[in-house]
C-alpha positions as CSV (number, residue, x, y, z in Angstrom):
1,X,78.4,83.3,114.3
2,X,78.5,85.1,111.0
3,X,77.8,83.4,107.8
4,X,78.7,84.0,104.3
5,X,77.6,82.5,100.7
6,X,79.9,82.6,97.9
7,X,77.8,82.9,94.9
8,X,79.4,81.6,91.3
9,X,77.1,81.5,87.7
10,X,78.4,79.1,85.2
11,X,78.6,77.0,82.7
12,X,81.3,74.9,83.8
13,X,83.7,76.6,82.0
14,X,87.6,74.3,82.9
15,X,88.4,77.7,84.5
16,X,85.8,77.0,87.6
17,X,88.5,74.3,89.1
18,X,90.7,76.9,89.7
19,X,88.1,79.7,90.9
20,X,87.4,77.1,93.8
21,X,90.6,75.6,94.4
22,X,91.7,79.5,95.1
23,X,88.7,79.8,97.5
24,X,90.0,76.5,99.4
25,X,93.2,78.1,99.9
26,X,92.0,81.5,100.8
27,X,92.5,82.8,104.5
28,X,89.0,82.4,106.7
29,X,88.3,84.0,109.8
30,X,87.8,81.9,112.3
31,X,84.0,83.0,113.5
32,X,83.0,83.0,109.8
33,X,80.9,80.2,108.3
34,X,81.1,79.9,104.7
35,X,78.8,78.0,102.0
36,X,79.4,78.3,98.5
37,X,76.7,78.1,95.6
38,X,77.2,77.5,92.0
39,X,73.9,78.3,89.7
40,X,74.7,76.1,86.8
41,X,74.0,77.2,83.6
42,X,75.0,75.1,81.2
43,X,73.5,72.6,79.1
44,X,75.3,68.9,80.8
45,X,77.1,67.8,84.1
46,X,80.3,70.0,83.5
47,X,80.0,71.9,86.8
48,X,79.6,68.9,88.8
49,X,82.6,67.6,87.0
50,X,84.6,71.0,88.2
51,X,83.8,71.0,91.7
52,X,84.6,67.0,91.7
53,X,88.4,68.4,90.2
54,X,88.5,70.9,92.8
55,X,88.1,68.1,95.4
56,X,88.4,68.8,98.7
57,X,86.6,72.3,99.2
58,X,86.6,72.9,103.0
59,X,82.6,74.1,103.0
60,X,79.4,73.4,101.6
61,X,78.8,73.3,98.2
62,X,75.6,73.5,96.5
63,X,74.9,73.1,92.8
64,X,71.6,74.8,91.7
65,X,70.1,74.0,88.2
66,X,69.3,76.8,86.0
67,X,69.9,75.9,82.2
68,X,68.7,79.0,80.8
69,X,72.4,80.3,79.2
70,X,71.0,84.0,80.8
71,X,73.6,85.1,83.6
72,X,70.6,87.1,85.0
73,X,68.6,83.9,86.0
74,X,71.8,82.2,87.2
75,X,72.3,85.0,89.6
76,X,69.0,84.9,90.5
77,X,69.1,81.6,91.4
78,X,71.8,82.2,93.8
79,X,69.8,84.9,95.8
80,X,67.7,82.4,95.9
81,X,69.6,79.9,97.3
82,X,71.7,81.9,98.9
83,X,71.5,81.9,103.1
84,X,74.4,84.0,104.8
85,X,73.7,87.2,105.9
86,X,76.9,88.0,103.5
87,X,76.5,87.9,100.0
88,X,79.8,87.8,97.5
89,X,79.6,87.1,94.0
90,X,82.6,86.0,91.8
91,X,82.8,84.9,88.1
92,X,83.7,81.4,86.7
93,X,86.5,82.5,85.4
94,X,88.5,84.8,88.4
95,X,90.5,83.0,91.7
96,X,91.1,84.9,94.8
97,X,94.2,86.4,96.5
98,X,95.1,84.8,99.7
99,X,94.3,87.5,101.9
100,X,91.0,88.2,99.4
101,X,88.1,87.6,101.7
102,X,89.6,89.1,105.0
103,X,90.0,92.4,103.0
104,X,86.6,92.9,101.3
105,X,85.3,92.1,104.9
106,X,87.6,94.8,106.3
107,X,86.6,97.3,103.6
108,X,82.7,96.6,104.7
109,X,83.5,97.0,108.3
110,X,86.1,100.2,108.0
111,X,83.7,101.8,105.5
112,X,80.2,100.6,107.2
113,X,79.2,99.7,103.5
114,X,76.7,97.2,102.1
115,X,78.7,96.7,98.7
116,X,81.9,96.7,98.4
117,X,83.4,96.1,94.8
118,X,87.1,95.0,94.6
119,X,89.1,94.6,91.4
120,X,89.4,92.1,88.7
121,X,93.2,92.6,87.3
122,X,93.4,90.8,83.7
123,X,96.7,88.1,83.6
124,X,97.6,88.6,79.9
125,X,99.1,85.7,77.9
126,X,102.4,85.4,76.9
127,X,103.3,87.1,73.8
128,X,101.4,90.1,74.1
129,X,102.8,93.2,73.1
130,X,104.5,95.4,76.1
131,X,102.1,98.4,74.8
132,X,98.8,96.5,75.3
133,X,100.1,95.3,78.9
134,X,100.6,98.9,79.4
135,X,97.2,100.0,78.5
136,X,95.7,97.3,80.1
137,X,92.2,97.5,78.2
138,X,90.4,94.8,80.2
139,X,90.9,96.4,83.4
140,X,88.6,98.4,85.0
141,X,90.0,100.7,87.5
142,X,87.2,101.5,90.3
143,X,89.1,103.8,92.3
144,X,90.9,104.0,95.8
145,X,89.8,102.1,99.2
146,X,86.8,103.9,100.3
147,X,85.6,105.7,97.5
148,X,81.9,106.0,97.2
149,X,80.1,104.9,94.0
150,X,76.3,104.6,92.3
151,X,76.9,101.5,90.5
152,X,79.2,98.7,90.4
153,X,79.4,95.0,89.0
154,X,79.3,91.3,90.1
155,X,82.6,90.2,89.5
156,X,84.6,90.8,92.6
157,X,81.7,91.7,94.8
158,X,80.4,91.6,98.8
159,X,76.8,92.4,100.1
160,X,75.1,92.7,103.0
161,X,72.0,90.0,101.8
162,X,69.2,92.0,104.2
163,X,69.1,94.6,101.7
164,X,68.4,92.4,98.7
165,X,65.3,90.6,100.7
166,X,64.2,93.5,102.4
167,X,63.4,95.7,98.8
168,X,63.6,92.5,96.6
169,X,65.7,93.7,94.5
170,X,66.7,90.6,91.3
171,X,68.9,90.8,88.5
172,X,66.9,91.9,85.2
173,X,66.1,88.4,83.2
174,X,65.8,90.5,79.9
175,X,69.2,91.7,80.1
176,X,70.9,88.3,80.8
177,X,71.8,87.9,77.5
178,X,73.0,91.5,76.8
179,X,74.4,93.3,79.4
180,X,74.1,95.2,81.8
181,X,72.5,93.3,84.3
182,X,74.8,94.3,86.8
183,X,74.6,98.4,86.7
184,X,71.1,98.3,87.0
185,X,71.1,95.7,90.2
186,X,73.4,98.2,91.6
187,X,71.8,101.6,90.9
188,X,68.4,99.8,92.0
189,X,70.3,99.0,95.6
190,X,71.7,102.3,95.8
191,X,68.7,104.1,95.3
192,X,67.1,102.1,98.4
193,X,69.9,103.5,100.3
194,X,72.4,101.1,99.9
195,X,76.3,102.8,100.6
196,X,78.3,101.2,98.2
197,X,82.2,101.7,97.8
198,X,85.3,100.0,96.4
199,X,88.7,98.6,97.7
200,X,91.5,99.0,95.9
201,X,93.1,95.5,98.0
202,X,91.1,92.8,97.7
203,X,93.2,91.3,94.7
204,X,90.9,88.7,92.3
205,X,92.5,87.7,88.8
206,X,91.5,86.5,85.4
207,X,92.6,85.3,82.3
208,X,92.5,87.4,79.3
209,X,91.7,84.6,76.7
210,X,94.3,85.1,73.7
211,X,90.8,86.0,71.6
212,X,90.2,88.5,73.6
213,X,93.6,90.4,73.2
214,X,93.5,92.5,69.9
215,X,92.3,95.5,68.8
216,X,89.1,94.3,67.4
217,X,87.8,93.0,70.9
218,X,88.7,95.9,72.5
219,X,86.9,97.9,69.8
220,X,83.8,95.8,70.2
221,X,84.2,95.8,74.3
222,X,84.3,99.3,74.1
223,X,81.6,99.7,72.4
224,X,79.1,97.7,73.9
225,X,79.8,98.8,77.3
226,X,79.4,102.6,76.0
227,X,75.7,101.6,74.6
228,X,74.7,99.5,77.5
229,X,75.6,102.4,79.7
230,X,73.8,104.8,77.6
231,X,70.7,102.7,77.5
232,X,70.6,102.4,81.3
233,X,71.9,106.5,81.8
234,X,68.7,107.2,79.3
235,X,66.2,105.1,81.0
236,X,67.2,105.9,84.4
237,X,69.2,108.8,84.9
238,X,68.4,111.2,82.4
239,X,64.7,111.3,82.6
240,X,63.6,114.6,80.3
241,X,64.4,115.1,76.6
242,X,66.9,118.4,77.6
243,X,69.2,115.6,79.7
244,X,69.3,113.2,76.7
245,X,70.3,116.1,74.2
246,X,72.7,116.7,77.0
247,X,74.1,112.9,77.4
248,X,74.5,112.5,73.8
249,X,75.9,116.1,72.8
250,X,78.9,115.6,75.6
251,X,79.3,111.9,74.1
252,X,79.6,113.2,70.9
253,X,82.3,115.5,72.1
254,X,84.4,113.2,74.2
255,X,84.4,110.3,71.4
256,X,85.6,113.0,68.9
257,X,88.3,114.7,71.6
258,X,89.5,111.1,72.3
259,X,89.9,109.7,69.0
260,X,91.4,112.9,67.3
261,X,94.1,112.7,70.7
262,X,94.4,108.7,70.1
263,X,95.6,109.4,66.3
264,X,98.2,112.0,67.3
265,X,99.8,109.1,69.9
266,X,99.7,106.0,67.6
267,X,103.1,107.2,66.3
268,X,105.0,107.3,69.2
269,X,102.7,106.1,72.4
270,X,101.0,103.1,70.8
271,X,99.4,102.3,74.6
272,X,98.4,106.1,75.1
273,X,96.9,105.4,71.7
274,X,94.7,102.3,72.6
275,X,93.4,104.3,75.7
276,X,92.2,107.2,74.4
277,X,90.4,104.8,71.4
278,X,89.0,102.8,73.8
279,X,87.5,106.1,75.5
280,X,86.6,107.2,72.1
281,X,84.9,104.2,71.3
282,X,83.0,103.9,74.4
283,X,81.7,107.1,73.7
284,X,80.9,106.2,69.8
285,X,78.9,103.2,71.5
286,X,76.7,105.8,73.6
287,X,75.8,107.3,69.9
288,X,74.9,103.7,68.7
289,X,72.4,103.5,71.4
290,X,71.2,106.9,69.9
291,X,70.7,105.5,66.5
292,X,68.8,101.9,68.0
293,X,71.5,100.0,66.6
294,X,71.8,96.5,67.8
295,X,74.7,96.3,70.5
296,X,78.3,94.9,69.2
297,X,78.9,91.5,69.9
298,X,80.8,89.5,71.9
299,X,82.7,86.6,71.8
């Protein structure tokens, strides 16, 4: 019989109820057995208290103690713990489609993959402006059903376990706290042979907290995932002097392209405007990186 471990880092965030009353309620296949671990990171009993409102999950669930407030350790922990030959991760903070589980296994079996990544579509609260909805800034769009990639993230996420154990691969600890974590868990996989593609159909959802939704998030969001990426392209990808003149000259050129486009929409396509800033920001935050600035933070 197969077997499968849902892995979930938190901090017991009131959003975790949901998260695994979606998993309750999600289809199963028949011949799969599923267990479901929870690293907590947090500092008291509020994932124990989440799970109890979620009451009754129809699998295992364990609760492994972490306490270290680094989403690299909690992750950790769940390899650790995990014991399914199957491997998916999920945030605290996304629920499932219905039909989520039976497509991400379909993708891996269509596709012969050992990753596939599925995507995480942002539910916007009430109120916000048409034009932000439009631009959708907090989605990440990874491409059609089958397409190949080097990289990929933890949120929406299924993995053939043998390849973790076999290279022991682990999420980097001294990135738990900033970022990027996840692209350089991926590339590491990848470059021991792992095929690694996306689905377009395997439907997870989140909140976009009403903090979250203004320009001065987005500004920051961009930005600090331009500088991670830059400090993992510089470290790892672009290993001579001539490639990181390169990396940075063509950043330079895109944020300037983008931003100069982005001020000649914000009359008329305010969305088309808060794109192209975001891909001009991004790219500013590969030049920050450049400079050893400190990256932008988050709340």
């Amino acid at each position: 019989m197969n077997t499968l471990t849902i892995a979930i880092a938190s901090t017991g965030r009131a959003t975790l109820t949901r998260t695994l009353r979606s998993l309750a309620d999600m289809r199963r296949p028949a011949d799969l057995t599923i267990d479901l671990v929870v690293a907590d990171d947090g500092a008291g009993f509020d994932v124990a208290t989440r799970i109890a409102e979620a009451a009754p999950v129809p699998f295992t669930v364990r609760i492994v103690p972490v306490r270290q407030r680094n989403v690299s350790a909690a992750r950790n922990a769940c390899l650790d713990a995990a014991n399914g030959a199957l491997l998916a991760f999920l945030d605290d903070d996304e629920w499932v489609a219905v039909d989520w589980l039976e497509r991400m296994l379909a993708a891996m079996h269509d596709y012969d993959a050992d990753c596939v990544f599925g995507p995480v579509y942002p539910v916007y609260p009430v109120g916000t402006p048409d034009w932000i909805v439009a631009a959708n800034p907090l989605h990440v769009d990874w491409g059609v059903r089958g397409r190949r990639v080097s990289v990929g993230r933890s949120g929406n996420t299924l993995i053939k376990r043998s390849l973790i154990s076999r290279h022991g691969v682990r999420f980097d600890e001294a990135l738990g706290r900033t970022g990027g974590e996840d692209t350089l868990f991926f590339h590491t996989l990848g470059c021991h042979g792992a095929k690694m593609i996306v689905t377009d159909d395997a439907v997870v959802s989140e909140d976009a907290p009403p903090t979250r939704v203004n320009t001065t998030y987005f500004r920051r969001r961009a930005l600090r995932t331009g500088q991670i990426y830059a400090r993992f392209a510089t470290s790892r990808l672009c290993p001579t002097a001539v490639s990181r003149l390169t990396f940075f000259a063509g950043a330079s050129l895109k944020a300037f392209g983008a931003l100069i486009l982005a001020a000649a929409c914000y009359p008329f396509d305010r969305a088309a405007w808060l794109r192209l800033s975001m891909r001009g920001w991004m790219n500013v935050g590969k030049l920050r990186e450049l400079a050893r600035l400190p990256p932008s933070h988050m709340n």
